[in-house]
N, C-alpha and C positions, 0 to 999 in steps of 0.2 A: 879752635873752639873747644871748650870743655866740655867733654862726658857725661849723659846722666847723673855714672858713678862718682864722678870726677868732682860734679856737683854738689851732690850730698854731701862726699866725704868731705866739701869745703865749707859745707854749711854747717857741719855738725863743729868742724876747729870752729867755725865764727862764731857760733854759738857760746861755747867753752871759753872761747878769752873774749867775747864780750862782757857774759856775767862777771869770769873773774876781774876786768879791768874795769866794771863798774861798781862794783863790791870791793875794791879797793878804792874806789875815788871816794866812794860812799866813808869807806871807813878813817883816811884819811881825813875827811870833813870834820870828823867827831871829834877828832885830833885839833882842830878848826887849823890844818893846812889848807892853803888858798890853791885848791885843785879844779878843774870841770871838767868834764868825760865826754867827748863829743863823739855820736856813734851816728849812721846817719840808719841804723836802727830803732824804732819808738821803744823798743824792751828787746831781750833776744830772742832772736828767730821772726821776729816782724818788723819786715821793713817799712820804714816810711815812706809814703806814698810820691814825695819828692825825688826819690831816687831809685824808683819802678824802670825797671829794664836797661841801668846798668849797674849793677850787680853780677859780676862773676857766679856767685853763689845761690843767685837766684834759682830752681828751679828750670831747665831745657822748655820753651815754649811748645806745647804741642801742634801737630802739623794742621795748618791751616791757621792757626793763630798768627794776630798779627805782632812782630818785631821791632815796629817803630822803622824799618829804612825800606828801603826801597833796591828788591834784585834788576839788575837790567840783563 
């Protein structure tokens, strides 16, 4: 399992080559190359609400919150 730090520091690279790999698909476009940029991001740094809690890079749930699975 990843780190607090481990987190961020992966949040901030997804952030960074989200924009740039969307700002290129974008730019492309203009270009009218037949590109689509699939991110399971809504913009950077916000996740879609479809893919809540599996994400690496999501934030460490804090204690008492719940995971989604079940400890035995």
């Amino acid at each position: 399992m990843a780190t607090p730090a481990e987190r961020a520091a992966g949040n901030k690279v997804m952030v960074s080559l989200d924009t740039t790999l969307r700002t290129a698909a974008l730019a492309a476009e203009a270009l009218h190359v037949n590109v689509r940029f699939v991110c399971p991001y809504q913009r950077p740094g916000v996740l879609d609400p479809a893919f809540k809690g599996h994400s690496l890079c999501e934030p460490a749930p804090t204690p008492g919150q719940a995971t989604g699975g079940s400890r035995r």
